[in-house]
mmCIF entry with sequence, helices, sheets and N, C-alpha, C, O atoms, coordinates in Angstrom:
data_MODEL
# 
_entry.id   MODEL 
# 
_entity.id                         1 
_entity.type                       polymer 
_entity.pdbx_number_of_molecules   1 
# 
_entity_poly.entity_id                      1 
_entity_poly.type                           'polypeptide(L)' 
_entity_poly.nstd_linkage                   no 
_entity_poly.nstd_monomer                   no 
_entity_poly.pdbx_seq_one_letter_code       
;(UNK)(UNK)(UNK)(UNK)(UNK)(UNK)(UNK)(UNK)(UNK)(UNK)(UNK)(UNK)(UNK)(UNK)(UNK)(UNK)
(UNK)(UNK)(UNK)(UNK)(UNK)(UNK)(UNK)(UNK)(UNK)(UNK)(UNK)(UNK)(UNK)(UNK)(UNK)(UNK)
(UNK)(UNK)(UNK)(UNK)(UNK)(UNK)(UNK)(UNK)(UNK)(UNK)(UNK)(UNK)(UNK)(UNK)(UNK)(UNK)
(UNK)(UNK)(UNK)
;
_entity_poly.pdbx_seq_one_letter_code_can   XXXXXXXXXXXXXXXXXXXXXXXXXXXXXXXXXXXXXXXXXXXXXXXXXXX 
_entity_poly.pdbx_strand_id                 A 
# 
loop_
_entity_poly_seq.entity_id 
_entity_poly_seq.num 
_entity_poly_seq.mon_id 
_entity_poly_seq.hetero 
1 1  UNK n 
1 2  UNK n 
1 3  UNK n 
1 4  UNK n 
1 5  UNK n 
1 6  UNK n 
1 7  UNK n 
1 8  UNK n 
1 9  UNK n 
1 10 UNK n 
1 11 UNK n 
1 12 UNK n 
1 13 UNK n 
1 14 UNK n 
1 15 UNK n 
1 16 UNK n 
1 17 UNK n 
1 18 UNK n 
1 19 UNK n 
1 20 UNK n 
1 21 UNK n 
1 22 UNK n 
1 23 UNK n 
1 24 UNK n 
1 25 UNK n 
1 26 UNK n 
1 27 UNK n 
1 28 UNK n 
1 29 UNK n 
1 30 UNK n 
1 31 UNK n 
1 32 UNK n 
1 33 UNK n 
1 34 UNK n 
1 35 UNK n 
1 36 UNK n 
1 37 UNK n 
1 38 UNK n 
1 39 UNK n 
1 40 UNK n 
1 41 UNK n 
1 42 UNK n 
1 43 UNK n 
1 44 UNK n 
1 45 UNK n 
1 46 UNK n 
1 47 UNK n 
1 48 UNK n 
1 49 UNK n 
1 50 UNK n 
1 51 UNK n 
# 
_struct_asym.id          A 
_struct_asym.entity_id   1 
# 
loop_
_struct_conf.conf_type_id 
_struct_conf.id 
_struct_conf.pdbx_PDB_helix_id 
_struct_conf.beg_label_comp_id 
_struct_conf.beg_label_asym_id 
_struct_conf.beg_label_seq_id 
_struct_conf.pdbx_beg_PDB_ins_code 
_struct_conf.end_label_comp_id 
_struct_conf.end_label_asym_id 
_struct_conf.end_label_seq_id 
_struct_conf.pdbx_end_PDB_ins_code 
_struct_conf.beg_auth_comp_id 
_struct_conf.beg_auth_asym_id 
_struct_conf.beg_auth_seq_id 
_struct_conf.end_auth_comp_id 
_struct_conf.end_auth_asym_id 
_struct_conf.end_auth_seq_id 
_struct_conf.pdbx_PDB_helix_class 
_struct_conf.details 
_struct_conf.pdbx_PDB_helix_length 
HELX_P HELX_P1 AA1 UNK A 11 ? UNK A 14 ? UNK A 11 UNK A 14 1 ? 4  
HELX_P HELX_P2 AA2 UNK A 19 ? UNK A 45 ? UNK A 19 UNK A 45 1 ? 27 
# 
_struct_conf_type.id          HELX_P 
_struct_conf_type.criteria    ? 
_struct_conf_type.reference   ? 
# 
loop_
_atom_site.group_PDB 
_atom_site.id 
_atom_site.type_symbol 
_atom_site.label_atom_id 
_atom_site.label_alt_id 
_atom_site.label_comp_id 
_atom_site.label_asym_id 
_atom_site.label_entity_id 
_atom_site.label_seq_id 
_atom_site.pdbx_PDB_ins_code 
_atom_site.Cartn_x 
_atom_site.Cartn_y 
_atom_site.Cartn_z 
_atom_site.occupancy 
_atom_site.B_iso_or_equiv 
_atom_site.pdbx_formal_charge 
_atom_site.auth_seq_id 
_atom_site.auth_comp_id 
_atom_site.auth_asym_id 
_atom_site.auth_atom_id 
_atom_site.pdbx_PDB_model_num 
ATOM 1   N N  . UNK A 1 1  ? 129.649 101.464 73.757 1.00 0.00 ? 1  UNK A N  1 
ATOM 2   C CA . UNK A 1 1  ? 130.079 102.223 72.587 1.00 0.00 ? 1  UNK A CA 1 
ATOM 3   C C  . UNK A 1 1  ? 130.187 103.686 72.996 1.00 0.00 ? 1  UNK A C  1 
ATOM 4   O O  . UNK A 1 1  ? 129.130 104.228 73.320 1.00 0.00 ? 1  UNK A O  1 
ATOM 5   N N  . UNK A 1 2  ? 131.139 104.299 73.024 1.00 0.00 ? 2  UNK A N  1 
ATOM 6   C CA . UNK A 1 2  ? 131.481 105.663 73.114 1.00 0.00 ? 2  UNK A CA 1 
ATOM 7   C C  . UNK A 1 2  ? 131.070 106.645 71.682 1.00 0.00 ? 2  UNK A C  1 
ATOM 8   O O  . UNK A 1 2  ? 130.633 106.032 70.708 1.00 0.00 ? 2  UNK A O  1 
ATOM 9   N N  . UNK A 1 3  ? 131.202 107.944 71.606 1.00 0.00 ? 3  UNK A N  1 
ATOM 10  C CA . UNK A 1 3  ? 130.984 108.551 70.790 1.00 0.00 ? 3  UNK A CA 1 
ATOM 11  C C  . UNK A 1 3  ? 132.047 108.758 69.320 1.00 0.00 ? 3  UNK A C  1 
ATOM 12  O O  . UNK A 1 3  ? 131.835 109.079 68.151 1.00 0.00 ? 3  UNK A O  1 
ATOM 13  N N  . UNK A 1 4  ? 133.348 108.353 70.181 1.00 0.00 ? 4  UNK A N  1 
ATOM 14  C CA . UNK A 1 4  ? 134.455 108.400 69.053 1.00 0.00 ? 4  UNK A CA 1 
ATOM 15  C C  . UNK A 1 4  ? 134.305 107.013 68.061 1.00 0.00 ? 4  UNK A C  1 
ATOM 16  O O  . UNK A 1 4  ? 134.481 107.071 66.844 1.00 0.00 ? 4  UNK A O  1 
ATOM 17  N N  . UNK A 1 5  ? 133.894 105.562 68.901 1.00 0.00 ? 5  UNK A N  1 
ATOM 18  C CA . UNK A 1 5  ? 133.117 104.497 68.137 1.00 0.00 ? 5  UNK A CA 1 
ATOM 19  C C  . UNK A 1 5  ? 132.611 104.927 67.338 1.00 0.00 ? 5  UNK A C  1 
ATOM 20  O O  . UNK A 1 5  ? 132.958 104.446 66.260 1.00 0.00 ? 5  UNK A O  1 
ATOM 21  N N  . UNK A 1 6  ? 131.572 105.987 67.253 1.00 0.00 ? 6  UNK A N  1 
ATOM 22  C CA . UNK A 1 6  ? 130.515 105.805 66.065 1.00 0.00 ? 6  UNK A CA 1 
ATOM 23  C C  . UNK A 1 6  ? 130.908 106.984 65.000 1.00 0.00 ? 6  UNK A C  1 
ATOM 24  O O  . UNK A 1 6  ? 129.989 107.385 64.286 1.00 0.00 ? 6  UNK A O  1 
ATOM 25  N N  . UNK A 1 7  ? 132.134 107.538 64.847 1.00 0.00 ? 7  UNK A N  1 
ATOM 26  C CA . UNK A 1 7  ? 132.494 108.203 63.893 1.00 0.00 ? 7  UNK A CA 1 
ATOM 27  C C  . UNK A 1 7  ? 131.708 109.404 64.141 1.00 0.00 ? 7  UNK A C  1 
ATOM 28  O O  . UNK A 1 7  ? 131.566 109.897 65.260 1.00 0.00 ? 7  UNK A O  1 
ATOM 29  N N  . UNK A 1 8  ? 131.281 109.791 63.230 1.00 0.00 ? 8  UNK A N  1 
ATOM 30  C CA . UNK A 1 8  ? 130.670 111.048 63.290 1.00 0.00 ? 8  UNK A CA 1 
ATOM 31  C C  . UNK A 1 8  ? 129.180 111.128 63.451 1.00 0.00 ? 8  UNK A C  1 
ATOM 32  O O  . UNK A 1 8  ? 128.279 111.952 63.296 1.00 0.00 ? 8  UNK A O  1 
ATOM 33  N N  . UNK A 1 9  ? 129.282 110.356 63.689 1.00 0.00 ? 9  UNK A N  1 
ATOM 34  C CA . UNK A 1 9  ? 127.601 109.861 64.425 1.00 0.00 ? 9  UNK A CA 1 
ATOM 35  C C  . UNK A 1 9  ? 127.248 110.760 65.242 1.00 0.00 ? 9  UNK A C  1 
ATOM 36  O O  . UNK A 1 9  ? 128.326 111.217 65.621 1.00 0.00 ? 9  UNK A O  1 
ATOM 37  N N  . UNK A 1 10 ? 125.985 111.627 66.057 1.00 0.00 ? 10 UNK A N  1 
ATOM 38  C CA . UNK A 1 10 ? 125.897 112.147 67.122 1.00 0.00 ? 10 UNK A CA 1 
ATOM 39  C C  . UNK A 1 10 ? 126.009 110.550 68.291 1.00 0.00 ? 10 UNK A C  1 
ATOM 40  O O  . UNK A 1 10 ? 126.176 109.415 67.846 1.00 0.00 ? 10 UNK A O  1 
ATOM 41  N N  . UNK A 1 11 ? 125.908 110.790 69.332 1.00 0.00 ? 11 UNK A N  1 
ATOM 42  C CA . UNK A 1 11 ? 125.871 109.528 70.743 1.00 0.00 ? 11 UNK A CA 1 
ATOM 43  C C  . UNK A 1 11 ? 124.090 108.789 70.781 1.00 0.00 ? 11 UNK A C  1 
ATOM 44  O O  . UNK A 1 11 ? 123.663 107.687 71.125 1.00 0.00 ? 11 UNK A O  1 
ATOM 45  N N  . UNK A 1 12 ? 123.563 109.793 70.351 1.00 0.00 ? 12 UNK A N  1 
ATOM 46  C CA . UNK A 1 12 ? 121.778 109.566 70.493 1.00 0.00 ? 12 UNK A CA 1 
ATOM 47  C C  . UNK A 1 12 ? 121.210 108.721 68.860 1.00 0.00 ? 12 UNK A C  1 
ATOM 48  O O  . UNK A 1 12 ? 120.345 107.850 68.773 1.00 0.00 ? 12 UNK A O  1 
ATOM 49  N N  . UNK A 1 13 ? 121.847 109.197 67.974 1.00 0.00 ? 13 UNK A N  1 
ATOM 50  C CA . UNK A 1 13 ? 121.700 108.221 67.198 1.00 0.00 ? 13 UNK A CA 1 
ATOM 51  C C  . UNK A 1 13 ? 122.388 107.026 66.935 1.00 0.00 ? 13 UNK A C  1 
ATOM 52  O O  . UNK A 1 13 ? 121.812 106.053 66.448 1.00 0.00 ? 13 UNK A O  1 
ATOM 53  N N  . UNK A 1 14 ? 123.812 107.035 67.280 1.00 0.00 ? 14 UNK A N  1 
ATOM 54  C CA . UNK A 1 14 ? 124.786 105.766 67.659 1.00 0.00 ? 14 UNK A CA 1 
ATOM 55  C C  . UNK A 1 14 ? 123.357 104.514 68.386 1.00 0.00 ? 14 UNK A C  1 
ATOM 56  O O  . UNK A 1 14 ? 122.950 103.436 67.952 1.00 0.00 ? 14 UNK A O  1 
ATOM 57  N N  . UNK A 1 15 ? 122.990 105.277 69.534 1.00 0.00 ? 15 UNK A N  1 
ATOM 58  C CA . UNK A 1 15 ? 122.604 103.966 69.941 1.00 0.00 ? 15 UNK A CA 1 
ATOM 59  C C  . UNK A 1 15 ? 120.751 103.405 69.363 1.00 0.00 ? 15 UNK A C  1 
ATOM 60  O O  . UNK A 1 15 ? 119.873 102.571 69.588 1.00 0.00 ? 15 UNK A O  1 
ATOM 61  N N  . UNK A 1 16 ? 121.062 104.495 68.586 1.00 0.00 ? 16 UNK A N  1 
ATOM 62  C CA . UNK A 1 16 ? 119.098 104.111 67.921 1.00 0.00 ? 16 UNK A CA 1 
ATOM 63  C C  . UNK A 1 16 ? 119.182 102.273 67.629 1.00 0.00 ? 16 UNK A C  1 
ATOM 64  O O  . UNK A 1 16 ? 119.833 102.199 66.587 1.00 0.00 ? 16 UNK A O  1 
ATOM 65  N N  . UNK A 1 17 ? 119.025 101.637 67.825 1.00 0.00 ? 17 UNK A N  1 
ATOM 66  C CA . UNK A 1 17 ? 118.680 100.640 67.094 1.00 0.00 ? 17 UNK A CA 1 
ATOM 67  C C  . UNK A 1 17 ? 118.226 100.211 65.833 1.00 0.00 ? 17 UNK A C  1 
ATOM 68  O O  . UNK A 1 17 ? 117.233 100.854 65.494 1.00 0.00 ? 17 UNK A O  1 
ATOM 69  N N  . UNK A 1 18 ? 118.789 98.859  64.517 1.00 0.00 ? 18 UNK A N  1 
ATOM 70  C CA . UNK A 1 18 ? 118.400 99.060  63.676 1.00 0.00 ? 18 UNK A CA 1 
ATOM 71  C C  . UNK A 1 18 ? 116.943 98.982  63.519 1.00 0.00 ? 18 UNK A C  1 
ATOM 72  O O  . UNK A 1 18 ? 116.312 98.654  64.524 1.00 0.00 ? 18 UNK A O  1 
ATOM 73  N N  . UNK A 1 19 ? 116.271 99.232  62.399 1.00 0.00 ? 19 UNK A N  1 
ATOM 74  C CA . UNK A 1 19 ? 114.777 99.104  61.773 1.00 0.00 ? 19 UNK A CA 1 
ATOM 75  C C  . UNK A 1 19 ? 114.383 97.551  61.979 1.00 0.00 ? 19 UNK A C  1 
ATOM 76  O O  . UNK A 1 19 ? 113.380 97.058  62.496 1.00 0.00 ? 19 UNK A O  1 
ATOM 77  N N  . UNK A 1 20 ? 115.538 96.943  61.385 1.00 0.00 ? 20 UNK A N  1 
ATOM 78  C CA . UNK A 1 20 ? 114.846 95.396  61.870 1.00 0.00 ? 20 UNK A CA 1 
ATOM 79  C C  . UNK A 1 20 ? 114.817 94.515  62.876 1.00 0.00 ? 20 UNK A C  1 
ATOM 80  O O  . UNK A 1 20 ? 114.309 93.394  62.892 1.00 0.00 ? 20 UNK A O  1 
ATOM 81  N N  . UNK A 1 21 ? 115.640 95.337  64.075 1.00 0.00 ? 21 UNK A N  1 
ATOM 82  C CA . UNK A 1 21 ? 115.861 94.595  65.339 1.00 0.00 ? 21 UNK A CA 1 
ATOM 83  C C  . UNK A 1 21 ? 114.128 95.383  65.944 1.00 0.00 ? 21 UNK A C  1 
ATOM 84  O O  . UNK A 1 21 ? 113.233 94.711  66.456 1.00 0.00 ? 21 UNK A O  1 
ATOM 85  N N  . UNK A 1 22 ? 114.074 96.610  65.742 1.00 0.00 ? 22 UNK A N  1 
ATOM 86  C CA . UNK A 1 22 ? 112.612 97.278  66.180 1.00 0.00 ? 22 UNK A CA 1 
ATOM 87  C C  . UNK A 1 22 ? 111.581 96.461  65.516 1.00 0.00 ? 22 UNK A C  1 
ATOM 88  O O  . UNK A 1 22 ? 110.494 96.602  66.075 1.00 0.00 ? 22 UNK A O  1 
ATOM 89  N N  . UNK A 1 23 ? 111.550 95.510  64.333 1.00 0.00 ? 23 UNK A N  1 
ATOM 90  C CA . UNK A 1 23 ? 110.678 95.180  63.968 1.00 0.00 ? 23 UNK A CA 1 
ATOM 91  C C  . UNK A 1 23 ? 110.278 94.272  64.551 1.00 0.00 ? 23 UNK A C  1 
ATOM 92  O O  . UNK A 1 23 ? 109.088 94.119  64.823 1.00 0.00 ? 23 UNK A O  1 
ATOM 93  N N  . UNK A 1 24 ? 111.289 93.404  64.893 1.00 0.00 ? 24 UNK A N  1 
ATOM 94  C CA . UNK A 1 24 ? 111.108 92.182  65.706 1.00 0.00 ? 24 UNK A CA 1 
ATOM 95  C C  . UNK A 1 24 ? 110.648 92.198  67.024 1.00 0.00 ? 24 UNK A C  1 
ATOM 96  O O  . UNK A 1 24 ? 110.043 91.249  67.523 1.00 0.00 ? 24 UNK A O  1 
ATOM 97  N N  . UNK A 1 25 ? 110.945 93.372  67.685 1.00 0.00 ? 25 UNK A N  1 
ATOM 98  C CA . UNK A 1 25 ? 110.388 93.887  69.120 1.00 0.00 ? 25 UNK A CA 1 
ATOM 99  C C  . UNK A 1 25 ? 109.013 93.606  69.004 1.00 0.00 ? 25 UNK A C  1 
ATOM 100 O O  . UNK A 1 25 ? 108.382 92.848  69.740 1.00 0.00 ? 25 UNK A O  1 
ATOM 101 N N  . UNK A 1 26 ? 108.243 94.730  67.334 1.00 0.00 ? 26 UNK A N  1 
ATOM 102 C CA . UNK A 1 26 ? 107.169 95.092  67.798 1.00 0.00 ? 26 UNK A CA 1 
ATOM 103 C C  . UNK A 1 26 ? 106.154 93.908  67.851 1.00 0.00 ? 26 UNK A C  1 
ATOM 104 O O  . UNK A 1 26 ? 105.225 93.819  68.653 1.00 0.00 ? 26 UNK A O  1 
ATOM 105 N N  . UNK A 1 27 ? 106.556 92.783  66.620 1.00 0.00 ? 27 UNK A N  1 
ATOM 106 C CA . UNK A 1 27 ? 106.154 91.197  66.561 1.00 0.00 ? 27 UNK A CA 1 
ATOM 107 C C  . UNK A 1 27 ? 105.909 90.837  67.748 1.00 0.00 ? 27 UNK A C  1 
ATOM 108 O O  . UNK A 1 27 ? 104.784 90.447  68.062 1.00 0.00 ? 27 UNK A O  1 
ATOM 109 N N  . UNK A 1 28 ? 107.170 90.919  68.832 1.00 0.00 ? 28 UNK A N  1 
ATOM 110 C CA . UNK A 1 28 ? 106.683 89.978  70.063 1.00 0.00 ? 28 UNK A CA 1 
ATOM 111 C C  . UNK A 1 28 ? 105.815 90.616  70.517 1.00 0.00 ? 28 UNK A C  1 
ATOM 112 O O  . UNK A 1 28 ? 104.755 90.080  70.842 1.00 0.00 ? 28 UNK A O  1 
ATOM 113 N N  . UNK A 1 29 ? 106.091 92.272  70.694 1.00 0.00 ? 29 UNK A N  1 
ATOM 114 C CA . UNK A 1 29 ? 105.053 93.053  71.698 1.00 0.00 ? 29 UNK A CA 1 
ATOM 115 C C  . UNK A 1 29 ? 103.734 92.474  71.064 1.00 0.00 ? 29 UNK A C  1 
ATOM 116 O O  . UNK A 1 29 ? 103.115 91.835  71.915 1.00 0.00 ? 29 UNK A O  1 
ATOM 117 N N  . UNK A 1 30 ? 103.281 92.488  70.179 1.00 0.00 ? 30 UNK A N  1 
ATOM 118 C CA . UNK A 1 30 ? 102.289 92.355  69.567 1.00 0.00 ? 30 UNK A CA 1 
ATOM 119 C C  . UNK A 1 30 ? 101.740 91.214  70.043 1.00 0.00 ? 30 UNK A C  1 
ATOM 120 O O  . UNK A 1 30 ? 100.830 91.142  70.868 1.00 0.00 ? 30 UNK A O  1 
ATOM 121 N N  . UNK A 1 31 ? 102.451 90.099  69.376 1.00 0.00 ? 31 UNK A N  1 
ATOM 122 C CA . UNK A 1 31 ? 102.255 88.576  69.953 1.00 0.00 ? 31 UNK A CA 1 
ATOM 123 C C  . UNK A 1 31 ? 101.918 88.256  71.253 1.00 0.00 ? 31 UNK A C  1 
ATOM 124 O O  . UNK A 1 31 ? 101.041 87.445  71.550 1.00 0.00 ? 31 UNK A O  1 
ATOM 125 N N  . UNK A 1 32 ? 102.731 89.004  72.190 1.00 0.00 ? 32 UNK A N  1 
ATOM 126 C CA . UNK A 1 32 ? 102.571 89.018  73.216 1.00 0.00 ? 32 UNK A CA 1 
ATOM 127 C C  . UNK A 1 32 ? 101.316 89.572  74.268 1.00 0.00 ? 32 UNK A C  1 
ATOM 128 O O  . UNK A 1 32 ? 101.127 89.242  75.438 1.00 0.00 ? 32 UNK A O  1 
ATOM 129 N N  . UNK A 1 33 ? 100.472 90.609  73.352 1.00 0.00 ? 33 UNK A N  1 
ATOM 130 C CA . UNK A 1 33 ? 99.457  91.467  73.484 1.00 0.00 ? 33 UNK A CA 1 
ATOM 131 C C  . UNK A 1 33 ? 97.750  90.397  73.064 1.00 0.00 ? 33 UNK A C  1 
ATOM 132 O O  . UNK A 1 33 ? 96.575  90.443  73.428 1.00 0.00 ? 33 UNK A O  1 
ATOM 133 N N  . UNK A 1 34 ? 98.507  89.623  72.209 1.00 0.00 ? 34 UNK A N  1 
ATOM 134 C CA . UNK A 1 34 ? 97.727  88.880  71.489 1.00 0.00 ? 34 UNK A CA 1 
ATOM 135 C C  . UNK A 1 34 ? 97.063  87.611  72.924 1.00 0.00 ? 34 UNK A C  1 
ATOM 136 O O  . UNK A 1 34 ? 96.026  87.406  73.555 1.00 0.00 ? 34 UNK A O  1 
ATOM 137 N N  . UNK A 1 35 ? 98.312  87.121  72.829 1.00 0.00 ? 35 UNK A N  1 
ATOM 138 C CA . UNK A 1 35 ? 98.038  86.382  73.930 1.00 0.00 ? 35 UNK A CA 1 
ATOM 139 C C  . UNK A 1 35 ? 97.157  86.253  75.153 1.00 0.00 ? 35 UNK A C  1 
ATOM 140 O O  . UNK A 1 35 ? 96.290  85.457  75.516 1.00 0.00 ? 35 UNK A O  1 
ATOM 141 N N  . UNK A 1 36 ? 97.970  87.843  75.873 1.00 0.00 ? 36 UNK A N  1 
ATOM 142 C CA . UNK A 1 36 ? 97.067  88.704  77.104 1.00 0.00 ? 36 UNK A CA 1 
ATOM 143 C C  . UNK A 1 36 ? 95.691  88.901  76.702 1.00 0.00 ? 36 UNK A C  1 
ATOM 144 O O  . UNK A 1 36 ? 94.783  88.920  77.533 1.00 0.00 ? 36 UNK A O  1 
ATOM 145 N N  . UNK A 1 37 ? 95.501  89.048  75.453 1.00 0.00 ? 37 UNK A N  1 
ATOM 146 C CA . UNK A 1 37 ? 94.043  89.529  75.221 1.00 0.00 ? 37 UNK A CA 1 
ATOM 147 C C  . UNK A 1 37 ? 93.323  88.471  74.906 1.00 0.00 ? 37 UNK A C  1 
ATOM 148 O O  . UNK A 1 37 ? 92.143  88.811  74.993 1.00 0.00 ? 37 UNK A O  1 
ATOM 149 N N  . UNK A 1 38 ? 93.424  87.173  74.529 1.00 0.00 ? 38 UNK A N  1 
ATOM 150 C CA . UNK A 1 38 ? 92.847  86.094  74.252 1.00 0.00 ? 38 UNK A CA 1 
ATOM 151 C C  . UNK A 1 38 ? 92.701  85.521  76.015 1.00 0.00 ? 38 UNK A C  1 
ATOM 152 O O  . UNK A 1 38 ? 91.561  85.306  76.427 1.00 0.00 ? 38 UNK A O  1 
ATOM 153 N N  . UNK A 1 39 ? 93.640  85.352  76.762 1.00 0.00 ? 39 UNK A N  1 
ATOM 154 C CA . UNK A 1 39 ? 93.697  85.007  78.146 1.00 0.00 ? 39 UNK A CA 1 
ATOM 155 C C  . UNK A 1 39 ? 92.329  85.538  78.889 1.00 0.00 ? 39 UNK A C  1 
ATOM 156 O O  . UNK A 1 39 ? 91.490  84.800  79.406 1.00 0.00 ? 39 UNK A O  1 
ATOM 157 N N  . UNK A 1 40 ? 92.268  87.374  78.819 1.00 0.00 ? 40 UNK A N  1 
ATOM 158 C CA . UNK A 1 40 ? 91.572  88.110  79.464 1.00 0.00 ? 40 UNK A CA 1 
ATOM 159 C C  . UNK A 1 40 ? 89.700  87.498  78.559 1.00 0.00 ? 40 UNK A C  1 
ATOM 160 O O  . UNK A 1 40 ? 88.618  87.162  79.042 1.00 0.00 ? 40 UNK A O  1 
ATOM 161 N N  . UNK A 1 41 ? 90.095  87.603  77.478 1.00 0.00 ? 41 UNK A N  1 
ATOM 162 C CA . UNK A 1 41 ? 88.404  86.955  76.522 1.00 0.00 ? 41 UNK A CA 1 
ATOM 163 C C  . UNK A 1 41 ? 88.137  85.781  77.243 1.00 0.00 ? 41 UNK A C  1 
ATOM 164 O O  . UNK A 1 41 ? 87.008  85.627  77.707 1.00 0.00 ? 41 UNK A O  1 
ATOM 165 N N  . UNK A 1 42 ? 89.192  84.749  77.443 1.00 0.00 ? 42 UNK A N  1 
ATOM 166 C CA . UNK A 1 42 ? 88.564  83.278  78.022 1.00 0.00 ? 42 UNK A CA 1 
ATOM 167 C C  . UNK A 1 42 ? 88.076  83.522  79.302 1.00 0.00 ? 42 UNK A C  1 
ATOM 168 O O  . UNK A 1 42 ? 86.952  83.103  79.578 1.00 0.00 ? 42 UNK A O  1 
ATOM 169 N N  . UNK A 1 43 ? 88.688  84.092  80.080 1.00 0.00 ? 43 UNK A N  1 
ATOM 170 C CA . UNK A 1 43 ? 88.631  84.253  81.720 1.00 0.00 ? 43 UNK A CA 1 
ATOM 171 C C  . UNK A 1 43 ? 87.304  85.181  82.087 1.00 0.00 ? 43 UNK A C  1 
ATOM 172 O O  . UNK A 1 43 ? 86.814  85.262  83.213 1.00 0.00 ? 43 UNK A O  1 
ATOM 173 N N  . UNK A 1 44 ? 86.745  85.975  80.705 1.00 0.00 ? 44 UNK A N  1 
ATOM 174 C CA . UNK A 1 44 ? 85.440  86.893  80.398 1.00 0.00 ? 44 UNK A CA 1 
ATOM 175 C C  . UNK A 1 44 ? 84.589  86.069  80.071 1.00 0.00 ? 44 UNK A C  1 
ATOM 176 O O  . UNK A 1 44 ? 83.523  86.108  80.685 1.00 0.00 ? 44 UNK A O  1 
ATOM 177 N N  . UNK A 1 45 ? 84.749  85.197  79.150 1.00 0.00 ? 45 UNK A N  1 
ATOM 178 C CA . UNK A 1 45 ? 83.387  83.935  79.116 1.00 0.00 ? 45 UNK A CA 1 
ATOM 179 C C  . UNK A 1 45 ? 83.117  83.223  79.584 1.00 0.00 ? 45 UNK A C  1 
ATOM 180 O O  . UNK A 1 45 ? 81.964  82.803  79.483 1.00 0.00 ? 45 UNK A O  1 
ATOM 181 N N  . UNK A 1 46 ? 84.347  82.468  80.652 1.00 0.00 ? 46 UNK A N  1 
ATOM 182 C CA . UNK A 1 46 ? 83.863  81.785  82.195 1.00 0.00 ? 46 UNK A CA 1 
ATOM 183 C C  . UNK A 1 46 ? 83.457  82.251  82.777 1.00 0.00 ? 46 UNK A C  1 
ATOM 184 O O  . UNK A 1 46 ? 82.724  81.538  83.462 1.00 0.00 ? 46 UNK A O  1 
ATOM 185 N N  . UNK A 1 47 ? 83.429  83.402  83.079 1.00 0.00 ? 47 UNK A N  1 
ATOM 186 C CA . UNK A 1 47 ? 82.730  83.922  84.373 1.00 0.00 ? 47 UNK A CA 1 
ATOM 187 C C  . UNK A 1 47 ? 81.709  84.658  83.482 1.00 0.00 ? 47 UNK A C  1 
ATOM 188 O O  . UNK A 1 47 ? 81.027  84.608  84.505 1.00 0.00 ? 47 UNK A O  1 
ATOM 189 N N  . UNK A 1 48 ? 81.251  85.033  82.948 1.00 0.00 ? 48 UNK A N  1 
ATOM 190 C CA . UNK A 1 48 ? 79.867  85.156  81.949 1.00 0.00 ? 48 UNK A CA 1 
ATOM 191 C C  . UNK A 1 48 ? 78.997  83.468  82.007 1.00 0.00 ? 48 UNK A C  1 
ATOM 192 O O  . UNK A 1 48 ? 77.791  83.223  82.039 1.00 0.00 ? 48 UNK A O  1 
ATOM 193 N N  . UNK A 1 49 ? 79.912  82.754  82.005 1.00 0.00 ? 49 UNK A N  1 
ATOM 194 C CA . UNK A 1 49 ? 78.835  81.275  81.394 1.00 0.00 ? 49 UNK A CA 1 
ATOM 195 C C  . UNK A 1 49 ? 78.649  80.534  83.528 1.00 0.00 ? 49 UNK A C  1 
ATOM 196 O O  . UNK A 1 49 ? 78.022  79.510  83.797 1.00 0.00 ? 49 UNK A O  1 
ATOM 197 N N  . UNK A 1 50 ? 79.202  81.214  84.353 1.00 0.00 ? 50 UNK A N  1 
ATOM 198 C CA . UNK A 1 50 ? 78.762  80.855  85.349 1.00 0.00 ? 50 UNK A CA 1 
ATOM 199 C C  . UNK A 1 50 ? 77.608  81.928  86.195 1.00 0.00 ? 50 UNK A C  1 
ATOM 200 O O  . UNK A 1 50 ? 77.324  81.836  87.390 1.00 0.00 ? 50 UNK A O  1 
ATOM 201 N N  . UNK A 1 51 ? 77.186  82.698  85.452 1.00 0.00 ? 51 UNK A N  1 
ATOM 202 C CA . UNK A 1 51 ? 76.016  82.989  85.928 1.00 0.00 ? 51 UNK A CA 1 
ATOM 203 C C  . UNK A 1 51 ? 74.877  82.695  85.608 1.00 0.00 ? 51 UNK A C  1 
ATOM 204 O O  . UNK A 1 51 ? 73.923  83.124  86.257 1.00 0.00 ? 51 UNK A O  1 
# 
């Protein structure tokens, strides 16, 4: 998308992304954070329950 694309848009807000495509990002990031941190807790109480 060029700048004449977005009408009178500045170029830096043309490419902001909408609110609900960011929302969905932050879901996975999140989800995804969720995960890592449940992984890192299990892999902390095995090696806690083998000493």
């Amino acid at each position: 998308m060029t700048v004449s694309d977005s009408g009178d848009r500045p170029a830096l807000l043309a490419a902001t992304p909408s609110a609900d495509r960011v929302t969905e990002w932050l879901w996975t990031l999140a989800a995804l954070g969720g995960v890592l941190t449940l992984l890192v807790v299990l892999f902390t109480v095995e090696l806690l329950l083998r000493l």
